[in-house]
Structures are given as structure tokens and as C-alpha cells.
C-alpha positions as CSV (number, residue, x, y, z in Angstrom):
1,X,24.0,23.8,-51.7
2,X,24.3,20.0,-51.0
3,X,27.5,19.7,-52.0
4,X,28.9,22.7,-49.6
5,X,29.6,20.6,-47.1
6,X,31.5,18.6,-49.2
7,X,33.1,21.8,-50.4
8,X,34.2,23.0,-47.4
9,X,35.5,19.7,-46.1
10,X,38.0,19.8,-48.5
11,X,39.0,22.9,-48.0
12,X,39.8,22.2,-44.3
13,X,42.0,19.2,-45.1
14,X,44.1,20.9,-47.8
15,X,44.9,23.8,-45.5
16,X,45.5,21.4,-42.9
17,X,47.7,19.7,-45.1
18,X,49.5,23.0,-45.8
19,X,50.0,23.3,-42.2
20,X,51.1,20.0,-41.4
21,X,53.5,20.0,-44.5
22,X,55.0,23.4,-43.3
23,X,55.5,22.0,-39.5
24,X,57.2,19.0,-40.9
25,X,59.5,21.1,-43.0
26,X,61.2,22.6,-40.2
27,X,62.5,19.2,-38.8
28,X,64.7,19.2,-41.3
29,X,67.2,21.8,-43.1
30,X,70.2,23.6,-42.4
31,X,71.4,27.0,-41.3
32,X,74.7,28.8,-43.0
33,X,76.4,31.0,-40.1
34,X,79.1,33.6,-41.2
35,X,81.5,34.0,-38.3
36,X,84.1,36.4,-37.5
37,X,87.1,35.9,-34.7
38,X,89.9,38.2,-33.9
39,X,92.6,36.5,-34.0
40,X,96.6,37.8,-32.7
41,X,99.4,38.7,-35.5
42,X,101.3,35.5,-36.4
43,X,103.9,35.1,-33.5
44,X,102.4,37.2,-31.2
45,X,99.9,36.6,-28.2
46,X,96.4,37.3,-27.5
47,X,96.2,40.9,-26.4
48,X,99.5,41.9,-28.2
49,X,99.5,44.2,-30.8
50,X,97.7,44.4,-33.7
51,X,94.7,41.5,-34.6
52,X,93.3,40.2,-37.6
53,X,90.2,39.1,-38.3
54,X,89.3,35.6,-39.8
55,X,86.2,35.5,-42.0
56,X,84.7,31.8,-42.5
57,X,81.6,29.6,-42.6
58,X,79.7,27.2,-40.8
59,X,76.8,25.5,-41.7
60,X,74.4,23.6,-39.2
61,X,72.3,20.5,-40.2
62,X,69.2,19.0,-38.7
63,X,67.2,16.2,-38.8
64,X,65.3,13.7,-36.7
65,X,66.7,14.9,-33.4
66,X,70.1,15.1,-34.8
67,X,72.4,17.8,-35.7
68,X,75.9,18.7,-37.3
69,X,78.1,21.4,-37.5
70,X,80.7,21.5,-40.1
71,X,83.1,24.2,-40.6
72,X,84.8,25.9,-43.8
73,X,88.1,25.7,-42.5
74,X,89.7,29.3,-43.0
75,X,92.7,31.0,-44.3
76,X,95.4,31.7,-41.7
77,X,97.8,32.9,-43.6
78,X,99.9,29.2,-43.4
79,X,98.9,29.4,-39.7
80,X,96.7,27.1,-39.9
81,X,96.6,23.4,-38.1
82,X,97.7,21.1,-40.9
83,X,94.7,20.1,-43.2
84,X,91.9,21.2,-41.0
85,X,92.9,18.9,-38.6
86,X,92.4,19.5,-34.8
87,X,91.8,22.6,-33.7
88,X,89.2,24.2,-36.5
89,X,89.2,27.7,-36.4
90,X,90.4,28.2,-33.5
91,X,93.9,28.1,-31.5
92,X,94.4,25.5,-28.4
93,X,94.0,27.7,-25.5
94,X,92.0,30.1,-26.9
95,X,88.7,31.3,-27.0
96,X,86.8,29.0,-28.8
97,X,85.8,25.3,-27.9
98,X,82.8,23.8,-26.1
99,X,83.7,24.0,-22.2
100,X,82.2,27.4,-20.2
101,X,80.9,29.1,-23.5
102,X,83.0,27.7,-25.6
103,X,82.1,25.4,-28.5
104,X,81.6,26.6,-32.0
105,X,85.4,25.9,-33.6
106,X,85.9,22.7,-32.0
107,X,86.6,19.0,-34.0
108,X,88.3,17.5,-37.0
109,X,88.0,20.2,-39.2
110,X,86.2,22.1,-37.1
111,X,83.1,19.8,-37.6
112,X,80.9,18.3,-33.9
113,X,77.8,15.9,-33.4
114,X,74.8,17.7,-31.5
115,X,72.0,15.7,-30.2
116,X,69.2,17.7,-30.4
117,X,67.0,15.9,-28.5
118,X,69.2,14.9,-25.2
119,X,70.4,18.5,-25.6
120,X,74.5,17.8,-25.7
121,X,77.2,18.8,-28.1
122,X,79.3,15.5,-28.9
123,X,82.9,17.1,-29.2
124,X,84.6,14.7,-32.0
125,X,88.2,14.6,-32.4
126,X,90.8,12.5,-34.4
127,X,94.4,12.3,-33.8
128,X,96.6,13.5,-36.9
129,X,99.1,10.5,-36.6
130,X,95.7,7.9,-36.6
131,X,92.6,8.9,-38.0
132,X,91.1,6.0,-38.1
133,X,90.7,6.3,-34.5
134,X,87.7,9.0,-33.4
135,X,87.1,10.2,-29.9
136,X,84.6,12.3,-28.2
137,X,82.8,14.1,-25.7
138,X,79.3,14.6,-24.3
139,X,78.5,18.4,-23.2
140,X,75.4,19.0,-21.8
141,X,73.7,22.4,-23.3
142,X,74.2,25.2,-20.8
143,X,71.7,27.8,-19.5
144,X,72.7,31.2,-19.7
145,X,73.4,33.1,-16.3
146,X,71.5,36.1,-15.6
147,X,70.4,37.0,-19.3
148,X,69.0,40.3,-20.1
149,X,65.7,40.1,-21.9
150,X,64.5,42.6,-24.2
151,X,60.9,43.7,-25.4
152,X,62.8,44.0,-29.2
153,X,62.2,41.4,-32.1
154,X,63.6,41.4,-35.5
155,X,63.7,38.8,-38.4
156,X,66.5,37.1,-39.1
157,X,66.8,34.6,-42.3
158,X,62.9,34.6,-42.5
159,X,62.4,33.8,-38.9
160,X,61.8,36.0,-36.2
161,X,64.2,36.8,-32.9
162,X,63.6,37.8,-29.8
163,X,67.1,40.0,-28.2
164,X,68.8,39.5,-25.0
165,X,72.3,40.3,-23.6
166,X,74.4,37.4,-22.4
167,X,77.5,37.5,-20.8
168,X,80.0,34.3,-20.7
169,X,83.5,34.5,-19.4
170,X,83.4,38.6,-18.9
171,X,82.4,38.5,-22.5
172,X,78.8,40.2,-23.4
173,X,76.7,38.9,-26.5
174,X,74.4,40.4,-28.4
175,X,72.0,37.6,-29.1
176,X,69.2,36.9,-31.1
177,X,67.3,33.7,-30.9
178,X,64.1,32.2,-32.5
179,X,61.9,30.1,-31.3
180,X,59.9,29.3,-34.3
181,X,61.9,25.9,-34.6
182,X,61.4,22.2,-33.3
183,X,64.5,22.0,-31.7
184,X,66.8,24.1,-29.3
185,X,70.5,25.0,-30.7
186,X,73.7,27.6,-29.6
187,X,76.7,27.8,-31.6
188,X,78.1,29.1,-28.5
189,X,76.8,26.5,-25.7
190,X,75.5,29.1,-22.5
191,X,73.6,31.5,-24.7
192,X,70.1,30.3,-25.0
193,X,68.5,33.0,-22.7
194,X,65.1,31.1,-22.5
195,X,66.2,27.1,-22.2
196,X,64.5,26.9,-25.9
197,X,65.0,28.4,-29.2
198,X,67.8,28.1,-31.8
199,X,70.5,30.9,-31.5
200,X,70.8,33.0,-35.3
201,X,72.9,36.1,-34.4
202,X,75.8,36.6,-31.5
203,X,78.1,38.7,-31.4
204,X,80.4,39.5,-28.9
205,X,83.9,41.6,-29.0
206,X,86.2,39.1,-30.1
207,X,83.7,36.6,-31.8
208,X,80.7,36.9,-33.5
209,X,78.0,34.6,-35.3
210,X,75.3,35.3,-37.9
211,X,72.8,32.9,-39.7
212,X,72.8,33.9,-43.5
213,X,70.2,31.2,-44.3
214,X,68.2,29.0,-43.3
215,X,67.2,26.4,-45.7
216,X,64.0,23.7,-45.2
217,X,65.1,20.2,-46.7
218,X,66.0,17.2,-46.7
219,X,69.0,16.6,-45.5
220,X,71.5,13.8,-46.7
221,X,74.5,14.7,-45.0
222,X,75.4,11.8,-42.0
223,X,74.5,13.3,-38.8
224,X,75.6,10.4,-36.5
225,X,78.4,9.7,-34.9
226,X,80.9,7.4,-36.6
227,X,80.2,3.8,-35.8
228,X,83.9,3.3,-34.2
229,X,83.7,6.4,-32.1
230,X,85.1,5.8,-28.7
231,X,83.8,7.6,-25.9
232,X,86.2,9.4,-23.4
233,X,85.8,12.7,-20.6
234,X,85.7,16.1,-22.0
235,X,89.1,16.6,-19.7
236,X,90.7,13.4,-21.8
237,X,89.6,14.7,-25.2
238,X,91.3,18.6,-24.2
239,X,94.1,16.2,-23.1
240,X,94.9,14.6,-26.3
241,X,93.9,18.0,-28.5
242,X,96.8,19.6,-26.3
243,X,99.5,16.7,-27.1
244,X,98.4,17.4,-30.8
245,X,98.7,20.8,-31.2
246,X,102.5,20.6,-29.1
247,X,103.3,17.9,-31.9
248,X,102.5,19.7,-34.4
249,X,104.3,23.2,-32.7
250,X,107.1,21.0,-32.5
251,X,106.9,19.7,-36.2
252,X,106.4,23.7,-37.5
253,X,109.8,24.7,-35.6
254,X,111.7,21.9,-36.8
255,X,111.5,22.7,-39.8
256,X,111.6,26.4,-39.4
């Protein structure tokens, strides 16, 4: 009986262990989004006729207050802007971006900076005819207006998610969040319904986003910005993403 004490003792500090361990594990990791966006019919505009819909990947990393989103870039069909280069997924002038709602596409490749803790998206962006130059832009994370909050919960990728209804740009989202991480995080900036949580499902009628995975670990890929990155305002880096994309218009007819 003397050594129950003892016994017990040890028992608290392994569990505690367990616990601490298990907290510590979800500073770290990454989480694999599947994402689908209509897109218009080569040559036509948005609204016109018939759509397709591109099919393609994202993954998130965290660490330390840091994150990064990196983007598979898609198959357009040859529509693509040359080499993943600006643009991502998405089309100048579209949809996607950071600004109002709009961030998840956005950045060489289709790949951004997040700082998790000061809560901004840090747009990055290269220009094709000098990439040894990088830009960006600080967005600060953006509360949803007037969400709707539902009693209903479901688990997504292990975790569980509370629902709400979010509507950005006349466009209403399904979303999902959780809240069982250390750190807050949209893929979509304005559709954290709460402030706090980590967005896993959204999905709206031309866009939507769904974590496949999440996946506790350490995490090796860079998640700071590049050392020679120069600052500029979010209105100069849309400025010089426009310039690029009528270069490279201009490029595609010539030799069309």
C-alpha cells in the first residue's frame, strides 16, 4: 500500500504527458482541401453558356504561428497562365483572390503566406519577366457579416464542426468550421462566423472548399516569407497582377 502513492503519481504524469503531447501536436500539421470552381467555356465570359468545372488541390501548412497555402496548379485545358505563374487557379477579374471574400487562388502558383498569429493573409506575387523580384500584400482576416448560426455539428477529417450560413458578395456558403485548433484560418477570408476556428468545408454556388485531411506533424516546408520580399499596397500588387495577365493575353494572341 506504501507504494500507491507512488503508483498513482505516475499515473498522473503519463496522462498528463499524453495530454500535453496531443495539445502540442496540433501546432503543427497540414490540411489537404479539394476545391471545385466553375469556370466559363474557353473564349466565353462568366455567365455565358455552358461552364466547366476545375477540380484541384490545396494543402495548408502550420507551424509556430505561421502558415502556407500552396496550390496544385490545375488543368485548363491550355488555358492556363503560363507555368503556374500569376493568377493560380483563378482568372484576373474573377472570383477568386483575397480582397472582399476573395483569397484562396491567389500567388505564384497559386501559393500565399498567412500569419497566423497577427491574423493576415500575406498575398505573394512574382512578375513572369523577373522572378527574382517578390512582392506582397498584408490582408487583415475579415469577420463575417451577419452569419447564420446553427445548433448542427458534424465531424470533418477527425475534428468536429460547428455549421453556419455566410454570405460574401451575394454569394451564400455553406460553412463548417472547427474550433478544436490553436490557431484561426479561412481559405476564403470573411467566413469565420465566430472570429475563431479554422474553416474545413465551404461551399458556395460557384466555389466550393473541403478538407480531405488533416495531418499532425512536423512540418518542414518554409513557411516565411522570402527574405527579399518587398512590401507594397494590396491596390499595387492587383496593379501589377493586371499588367501581367494583359502581357501574357497579349503574348497568347500573338501567336494565335
Amino acid at each position: 500500500m506504501k507504494y500507491l502513492p507512488k503508483t498513482l503519481l505516475s499515473a498522473a504524469l503519463i496522462a498528463f504527458t499524453g495530454m500535453t503531447a496531443s495539445a502540442q501536436d496540433k501546432n503543427s500539421g497540414v490540411i489537404d482541401y479539394e476545391v471545385n470552381a466553375k469556370m466559363p467555356q474557353r473564349g466565353g465570359a462568366e455567365g455565358d453558356g455552358e461552364e466547366q468545372v476545375i477540380t484541384f488541390n490545396q494543402h495548408f501548412y502550420f507551424s509556430g504561428g505561421k502558415g502556407k497555402l500552396e496550390t496544385e496548379r490545375p488543368d485548363f485545358g491550355g488555358r492556363g497562365f503560363g507555368g503556374g505563374r500569376p493568377g493560380g487557379a483563378n482568372r484576373e477579374g474573377g472570383n477568386s483572390g483575397a480582397r472582399g471574400g476573395r483569397f484562396g487562388m491567389r500567388g505564384p502558383g497559386g501559393n500565399a503566406f498567412v500569419d497566423l498569429n497577427g491574423k493576415k493573409y500575406l498575398q505573394v506575387f512574382s512578375k513572369p519577366d523577373d522572378t527574382t523580384k517578390v512582392y506582397f500584400a498584408e490582408e487583415a482576416y475579415t469577420a463575417a457579416t451577419a452569419p447564420k448560426l446553427s445548433e448542427k455539428t458534424k465531424k470533418i477529417a477527425g475534428l468536429l464542426c460547428k455549421k453556419a450560413t455566410v454570405t460574401i458578395r451575394n454569394e451564400e456558403y455553406t460553412v463548417w468550421y472547427t474550433q478544436e485548433l490553436p490557431f484561426s484560418y479561412s481559405p476564403i477570408n470573411g467566413l469565420l462566423p465566430d472570429g475563431n476556428g479554422v474553416v474545413l468545408s465551404a461551399e458556395g454556388s460557384r466555389r466550393s472548399f473541403n478538407a480531405l485531411k488533416v495531418d499532425f506533424k512536423p512540418v518542414t516546408t518554409e513557411l516565411s516569407l522570402p527574405a527579399n520580399a518587398e512590401k507594397v499596397t494590396e491596390d499595387q500588387l492587383r496593379d501589377m497582377r493586371r499588367e501581367a495577365m494583359q502581357k501574357f493575353r497579349e503574348r497568347q494572341n500573338g501567336t494565335n
